[in-house]
C-alpha positions, -999 to +999 in steps of 0.1 A: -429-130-039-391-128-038-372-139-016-360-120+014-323-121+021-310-114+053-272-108+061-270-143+084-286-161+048-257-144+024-229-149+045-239-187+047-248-188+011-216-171-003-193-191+021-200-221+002-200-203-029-166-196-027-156-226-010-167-248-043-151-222-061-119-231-046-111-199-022-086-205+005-109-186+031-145-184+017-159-165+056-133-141+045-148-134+007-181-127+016-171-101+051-148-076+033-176-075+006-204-066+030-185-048+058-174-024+020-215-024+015-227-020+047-201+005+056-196-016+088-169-034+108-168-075+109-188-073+145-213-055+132-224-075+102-229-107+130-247-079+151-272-072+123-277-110+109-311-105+110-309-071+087-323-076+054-306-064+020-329-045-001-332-046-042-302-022-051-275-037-021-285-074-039-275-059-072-242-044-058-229-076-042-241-098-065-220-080-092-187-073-066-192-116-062-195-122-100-164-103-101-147-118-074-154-156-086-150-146-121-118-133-125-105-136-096-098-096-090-089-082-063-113-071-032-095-041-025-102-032-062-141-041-064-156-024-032-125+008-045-110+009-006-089-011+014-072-001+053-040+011+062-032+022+092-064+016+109-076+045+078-096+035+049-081+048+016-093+047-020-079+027-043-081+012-083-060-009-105-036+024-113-022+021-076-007-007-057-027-022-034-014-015+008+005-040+022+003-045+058+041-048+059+044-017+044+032-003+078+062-010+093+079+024+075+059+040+090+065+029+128+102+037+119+095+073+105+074+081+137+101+066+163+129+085+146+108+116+138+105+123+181+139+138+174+135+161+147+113+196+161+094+198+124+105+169+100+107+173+063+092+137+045+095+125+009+075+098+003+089+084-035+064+064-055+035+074-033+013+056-052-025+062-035-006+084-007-011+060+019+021+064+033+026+101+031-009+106+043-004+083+071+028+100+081+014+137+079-016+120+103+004+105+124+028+132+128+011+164+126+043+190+132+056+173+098+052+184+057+052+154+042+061+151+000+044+125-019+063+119-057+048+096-086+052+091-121+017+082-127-008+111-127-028+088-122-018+078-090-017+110-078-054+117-085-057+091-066-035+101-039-050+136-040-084+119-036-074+102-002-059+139+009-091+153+009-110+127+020-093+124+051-087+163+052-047+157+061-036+194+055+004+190+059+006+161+026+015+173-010+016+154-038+031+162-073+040+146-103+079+136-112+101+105-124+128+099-099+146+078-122+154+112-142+149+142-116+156+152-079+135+170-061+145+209-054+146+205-015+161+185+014+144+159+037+149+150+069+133+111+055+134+100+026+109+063+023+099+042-002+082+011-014+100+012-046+090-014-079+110-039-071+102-075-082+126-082-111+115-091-145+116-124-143+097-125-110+068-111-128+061-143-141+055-162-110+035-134-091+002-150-083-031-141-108-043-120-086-017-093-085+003-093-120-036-091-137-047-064-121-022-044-102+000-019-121+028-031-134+048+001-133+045-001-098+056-037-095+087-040-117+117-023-127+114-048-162+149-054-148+161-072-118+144-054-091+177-034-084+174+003-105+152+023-077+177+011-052+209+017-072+190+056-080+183+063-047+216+052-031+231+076-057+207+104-049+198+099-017+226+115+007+216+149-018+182+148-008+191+143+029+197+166+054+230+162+077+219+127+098+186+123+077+175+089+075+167+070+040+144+039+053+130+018+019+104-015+018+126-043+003+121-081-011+126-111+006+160-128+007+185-120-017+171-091-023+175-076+007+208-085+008+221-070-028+201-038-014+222-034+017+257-043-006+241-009-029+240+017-001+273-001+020+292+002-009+275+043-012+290+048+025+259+051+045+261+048+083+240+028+103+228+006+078+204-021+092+176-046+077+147-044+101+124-081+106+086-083+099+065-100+119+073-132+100+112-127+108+118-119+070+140-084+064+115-060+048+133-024+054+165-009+051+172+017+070+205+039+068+220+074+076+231+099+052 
């Protein structure tokens, strides 16, 4: 007779799976991978400890683990969603994974938007639409724009539309780095590519194997989104629109706020994360 696995015996047996496989926080391994399998929140899988898996949920996780301890790939990649937002989107390897920090645009387009009647949004390398979709949730008098190169992406982004039935997002394929969209905005945001070239070659495993690349880098230093959308930017603005762009760490946040200072934007300001590093620029057209 085979044995019967419970959710109390996995947990304790992956835990020190990943633990002699050297992960920094094995408890952590083994929760998104059920919670993504048992469709359930972290309570709930200490709730149903006693719960047996049956013969095909085994399978699953003992291919998502095989994965995980293999290659190391992403989480967010193997169970195909991650959480943004307190929403769960769909993702693959042809769209950047959601950052938590990246959240923090979006509490600056919702504060600023109270004083627009029906904001116009353009979200620029939308990547899975977590942003845009976010933004056309959160704020429902808005239409909200969505741009990519990748067509990919956009699937993808489409995908997460419908799935969460947000009916003020649209998303469409174009290369900013060579066309402007036809209208004006009221925001303009992005979480452009911007870890240089050289960069790329100290990202950890995790993320330069397996995320996309043409989402990462500019292949140059980290600088040609910012440069292209300072240049474009107050065009694709309406009079006192707001232009609010993710942003490295350190210097790079500097030599982004010397770009748009030396374009003439007003009320240029890098904004903190929670770790007191500057993560957004904000500035007026």
């Amino acid at each position: 007779m085979s044995k019967i696995w419970r959710i109390i015996d996995i947990v304790n047996w992956a835990e020190k799976y990943f633990s002699q496989n050297q992960f920094i926080n094995p408890k952590l391994e083994i929760e998104w991978l059920l919670r993504s399998l048992l469709k359930c929140n972290k309570l709930d899988i200490y709730l149903r400890f006693e719960e047996p898996l049956d013969k095909k949920q085994l399978s699953v996780l003992k291919g998502w683990i095989k994965r995980r301890v293999k290659t190391n790939e992403p989480l967010q990649y193997i169970t195909g969603s991650c959480e943004f937002y307190g929403r769960r989107y769909s993702v693959n390897s042809k769209v950047l994974i959601p950052r938590q920090e990246t959240e923090r645009l979006v509490d600056i387009v919702i504060d600023k938007s109270k004083f627009v009647k029906t904001p116009d949004i353009i979200d620029v390398g939308t990547g899975s639409g977590c942003i845009a979709s976010t933004l056309a949730l959160e704020i429902s008098k808005a239409n909200v724009f969505g741009i990519d190169i990748s067509l990919d992406a956009i699937q993808i982004a489409e995908k997460n539309k419908y799935r969460l039935n947000v009916k003020n997002v649209f998303f469409y394929e174009m290369n900013i780095l060579i066309d402007i969209p036809f209208k004006t905005y009221d925001f303009l945001i992005s979480n452009p590519p911007y870890v240089s070239q050289n960069e790329m070659k100290t990202l950890p495993n995790e993320i330069k194997n397996f995320e996309p690349h043409l989402a990462l880098t500019d292949f140059d230093d980290g600088l040609i989104f910012y440069h292209r959308l300072g240049e474009i930017g107050k065009g694709m603005l309406k009079l006192n629109g707001w232009i609010i762009l993710e942003v490295g760490r350190r210097e790079h946040s500097i030599k982004v706020y010397s770009i748009f200072k030396n374009l003439d934007y007003r009320n240029l300001e890098l904004i903190k994360d929670f770790n007191g590093d500057n993560r957004v620029l904000i500035a007026q057209a």
